[in-house]
C-alpha positions in Angstrom: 15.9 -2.1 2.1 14.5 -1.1 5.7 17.2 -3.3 7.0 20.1 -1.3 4.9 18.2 2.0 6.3 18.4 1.3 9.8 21.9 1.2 10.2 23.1 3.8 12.4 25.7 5.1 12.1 25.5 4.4 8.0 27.7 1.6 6.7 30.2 2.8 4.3 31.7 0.8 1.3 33.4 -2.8 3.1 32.0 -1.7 6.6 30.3 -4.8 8.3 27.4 -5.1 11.2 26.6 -7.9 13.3 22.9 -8.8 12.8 20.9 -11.1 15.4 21.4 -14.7 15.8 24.8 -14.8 14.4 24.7 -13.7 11.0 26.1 -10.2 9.9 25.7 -7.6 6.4 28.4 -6.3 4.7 28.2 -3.5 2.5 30.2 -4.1 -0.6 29.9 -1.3 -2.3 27.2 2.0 -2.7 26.2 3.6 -6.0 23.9 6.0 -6.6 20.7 3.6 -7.6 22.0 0.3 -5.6 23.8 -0.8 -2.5 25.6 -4.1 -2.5 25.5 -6.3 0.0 26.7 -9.8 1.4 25.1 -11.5 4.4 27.4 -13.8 6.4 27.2 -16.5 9.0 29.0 -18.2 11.7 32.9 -18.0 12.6 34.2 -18.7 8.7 31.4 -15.6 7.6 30.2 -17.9 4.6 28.0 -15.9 2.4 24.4 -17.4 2.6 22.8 -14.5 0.5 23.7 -11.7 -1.8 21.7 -9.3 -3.8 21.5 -5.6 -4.9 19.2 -3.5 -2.9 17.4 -0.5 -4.6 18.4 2.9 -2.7 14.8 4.7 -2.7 15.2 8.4 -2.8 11.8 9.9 -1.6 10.7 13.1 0.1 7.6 11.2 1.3 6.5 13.0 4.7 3.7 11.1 7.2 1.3 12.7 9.6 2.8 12.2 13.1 1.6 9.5 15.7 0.7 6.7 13.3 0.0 3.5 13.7 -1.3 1.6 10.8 -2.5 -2.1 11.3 -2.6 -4.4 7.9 -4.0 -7.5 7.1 -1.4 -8.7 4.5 -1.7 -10.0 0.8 0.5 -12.6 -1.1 3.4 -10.8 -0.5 5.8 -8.2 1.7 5.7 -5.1 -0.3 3.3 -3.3 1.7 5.0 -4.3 5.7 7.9 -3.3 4.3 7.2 0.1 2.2 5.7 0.8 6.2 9.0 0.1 7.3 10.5 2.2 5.3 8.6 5.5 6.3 9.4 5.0 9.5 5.7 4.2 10.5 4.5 1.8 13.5 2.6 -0.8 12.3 1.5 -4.4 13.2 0.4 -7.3 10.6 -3.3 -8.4 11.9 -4.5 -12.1 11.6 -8.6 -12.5 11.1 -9.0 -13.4 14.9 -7.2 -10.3 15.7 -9.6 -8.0 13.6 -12.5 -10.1 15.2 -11.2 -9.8 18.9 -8.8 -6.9 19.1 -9.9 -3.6 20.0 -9.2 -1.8 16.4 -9.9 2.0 17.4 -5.7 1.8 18.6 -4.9 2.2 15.0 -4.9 5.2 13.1 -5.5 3.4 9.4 -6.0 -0.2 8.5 -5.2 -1.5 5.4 -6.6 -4.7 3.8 -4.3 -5.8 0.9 -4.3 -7.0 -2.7 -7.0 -9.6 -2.6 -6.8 -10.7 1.0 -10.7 -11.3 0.8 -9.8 -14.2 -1.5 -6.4 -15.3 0.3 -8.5 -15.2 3.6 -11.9 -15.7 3.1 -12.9 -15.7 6.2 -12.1 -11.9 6.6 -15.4 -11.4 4.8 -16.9 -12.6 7.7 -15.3 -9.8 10.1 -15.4 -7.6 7.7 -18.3 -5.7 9.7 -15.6 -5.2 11.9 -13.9 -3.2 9.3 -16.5 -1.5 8.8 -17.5 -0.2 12.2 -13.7 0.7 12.7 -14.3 3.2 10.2 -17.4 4.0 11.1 -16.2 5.2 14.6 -13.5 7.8 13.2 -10.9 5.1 11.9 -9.1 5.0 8.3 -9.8 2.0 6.7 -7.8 1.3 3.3 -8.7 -1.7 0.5 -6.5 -2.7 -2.0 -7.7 -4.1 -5.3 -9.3 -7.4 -5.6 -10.7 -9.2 -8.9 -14.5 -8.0 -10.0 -15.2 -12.0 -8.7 -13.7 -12.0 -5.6 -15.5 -8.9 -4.4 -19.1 -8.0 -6.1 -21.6 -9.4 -4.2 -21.9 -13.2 -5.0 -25.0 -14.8 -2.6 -23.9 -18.2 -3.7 -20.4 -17.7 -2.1 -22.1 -16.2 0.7 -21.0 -13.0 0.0 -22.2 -9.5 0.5 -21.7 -6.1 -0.1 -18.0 -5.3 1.2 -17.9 -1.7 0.7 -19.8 0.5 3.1 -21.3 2.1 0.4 -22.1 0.1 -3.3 -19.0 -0.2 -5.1 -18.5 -3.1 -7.9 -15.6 -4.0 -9.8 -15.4 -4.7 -13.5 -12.7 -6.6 -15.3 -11.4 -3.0 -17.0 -7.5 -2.7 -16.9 -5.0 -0.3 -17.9 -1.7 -2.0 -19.4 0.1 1.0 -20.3 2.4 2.0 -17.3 2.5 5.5 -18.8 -0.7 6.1 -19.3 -1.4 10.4 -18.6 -3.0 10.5 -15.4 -5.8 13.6 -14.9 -6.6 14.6 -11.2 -10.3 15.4 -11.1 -10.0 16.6 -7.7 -6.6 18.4 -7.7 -7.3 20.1 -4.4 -9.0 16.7 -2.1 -6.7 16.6 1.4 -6.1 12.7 -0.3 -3.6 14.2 -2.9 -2.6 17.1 -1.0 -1.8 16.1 2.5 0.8 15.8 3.9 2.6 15.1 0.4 1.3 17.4 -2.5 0.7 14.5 -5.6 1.4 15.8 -8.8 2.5 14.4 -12.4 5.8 13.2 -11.5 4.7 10.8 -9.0 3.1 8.8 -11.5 6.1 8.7 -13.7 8.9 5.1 -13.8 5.8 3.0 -12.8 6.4 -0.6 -14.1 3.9 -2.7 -15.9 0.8 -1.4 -15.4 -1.6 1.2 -13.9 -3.9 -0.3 -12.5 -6.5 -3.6 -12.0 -10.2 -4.4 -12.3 -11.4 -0.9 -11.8 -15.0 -0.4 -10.7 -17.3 0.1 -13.2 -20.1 1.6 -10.4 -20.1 3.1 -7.4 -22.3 5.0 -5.2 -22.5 9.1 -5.4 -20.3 8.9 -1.5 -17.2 8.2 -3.2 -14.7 11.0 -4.4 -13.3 9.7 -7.8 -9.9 11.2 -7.9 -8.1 10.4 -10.5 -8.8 9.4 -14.1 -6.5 7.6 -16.9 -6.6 5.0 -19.9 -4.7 3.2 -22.2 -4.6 5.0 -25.8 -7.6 4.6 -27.5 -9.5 3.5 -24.7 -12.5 4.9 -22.6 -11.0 6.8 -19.7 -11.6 5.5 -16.2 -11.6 7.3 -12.9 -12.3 4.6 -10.2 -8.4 4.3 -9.6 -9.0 5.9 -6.3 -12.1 6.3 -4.5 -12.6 7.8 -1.2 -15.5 8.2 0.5 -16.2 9.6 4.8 -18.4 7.0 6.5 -20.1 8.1 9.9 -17.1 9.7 12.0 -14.4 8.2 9.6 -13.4 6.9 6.1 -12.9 4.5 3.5 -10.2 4.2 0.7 -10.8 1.7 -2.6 -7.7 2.1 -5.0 -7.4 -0.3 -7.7 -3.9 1.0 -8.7 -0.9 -1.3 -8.8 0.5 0.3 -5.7 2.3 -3.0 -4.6 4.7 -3.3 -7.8 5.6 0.3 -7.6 6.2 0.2 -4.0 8.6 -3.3 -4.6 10.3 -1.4 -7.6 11.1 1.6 -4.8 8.6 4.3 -7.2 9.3 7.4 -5.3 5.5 8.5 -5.8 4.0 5.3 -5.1 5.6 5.6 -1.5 4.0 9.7 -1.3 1.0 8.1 -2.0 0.7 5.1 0.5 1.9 8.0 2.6 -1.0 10.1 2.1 -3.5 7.4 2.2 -2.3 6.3 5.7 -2.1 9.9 6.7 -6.1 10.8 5.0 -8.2 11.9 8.1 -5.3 13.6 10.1 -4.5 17.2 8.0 
């Protein structure tokens, strides 16, 4: 998808560009959801892949002079949906965020249960903290209610800067009506104003293990459920800590980013942006 974008000039239907170390895209043919493309190697150009791409077709707007570091879950959907707003950013291993001077990047983002892919993260995780602490933007994605409430006999503490535990609540229903409790936070406002039809075409699901607690810090923004259930507002909480601030969302944002969700990408746009309106 980034790669299809950063042609320049734009390929047209049967146009061909040479790609490093040999091998070279051709785009087959455009429609108005999909482009097709071909990638081919060596002197006989033998296709070794071929897929549809999704064309994503988003008015998403960033602030200016980002630069978003990320320590990355199980898969590429969030490097890439960085990619593809244009946005500077550098994957960080655990040694980087214990050794690397963090204050160089506007937002950090820990991903979809990268405490539990990378257990030792929870041992920098002070790190984090300080980062935001000192003016930076730092952004959790959700984790499981047991990879992240405090658990002494795993040797693990409080995560958030402020209490915040999970529960094992879930809402299934993709479509469930969303209600924005705080319509006017900068967080839905800036630089992309979030409304309805950003949460519509979402696949699957809303969202995972929402909390079930926090502390009186956090901003719960938004609230939804699935019919007949209790309504549950710690989809996305947001909170200032000393000189900066500290994102928990336990929406899906990964599989609507992968799907090309238009809103999903306004959102991770926002959330990267929070602290520079």
């Amino acid at each position: 998808m980034s790669l299809v974008e950063s042609i320049s000039p734009p390929l047209a239907s049967g146009e061909s560009v040479d790609l490093p170390m040999n091998p070279r895209l051709r785009i087959e043919n455009f429609s108005n959801i999909e482009v097709s493309a071909a990638v081919e190697k060596g002197k006989t150009r033998s296709v070794v892949a071929k897929a549809n791409l999704p064309i994503i077709k988003s008015d998403a707007r960033v602030a200016p002079s980002l630069r978003v570091g990320y320590i990355r879950g199980f898969d590429f959907s969030l490097p890439n949906a960085l990619n593809a707003l244009g946005v500077e950013s550098k994957e960080l291993t655990v040694d980087e965020v214990k050794t690397a001077e963090l204050s160089k990047y506007t937002s950090i983002i820990v991903d979809n249960r990268v405490y539990e892919s990378q257990p030792e993260l929870i041992a920098a995780n002070p790190k984090l903290l300080d980062y935001a602490n000192a003016g930076g933007n730092l952004i959790v994605f959700y984790h499981k209610s047991d990879e992240w409430n405090p658990d002494p006999r795993r040797n693990r503490p409080q995560l958030a800067p402020y209490k915040l535990l999970l529960g094992n609540e879930r809402i299934t229903d993709e479509n469930a009506p969303i209600t924005f409790l705080e319509p006017q936070h900068p967080l839905l406002n800036f630089p992309n104003k979030l409304g309805q039809e950003d949460f519509k075409d979402w696949i699957q699901e809303r969202g995972l293990y929402y909390p079930r607690e926090w502390d009186p810090q956090f901003h719960a923004l938004l609230q939804s459920n699935d019919p007949g259930e209790t309504p549950l507002k710690g989809g996305l909480l947001v909170a200032d800590y000393g000189k900066g601030h500290y994102i928990y969302t336990s929406m899906v944002w990964y599989r609507q980013l992968r799907a090309g969700v238009p809103g999903a990408y306004r959102m991770l746009a926002n959330m990267i942006s929070y602290g520079r309106h």
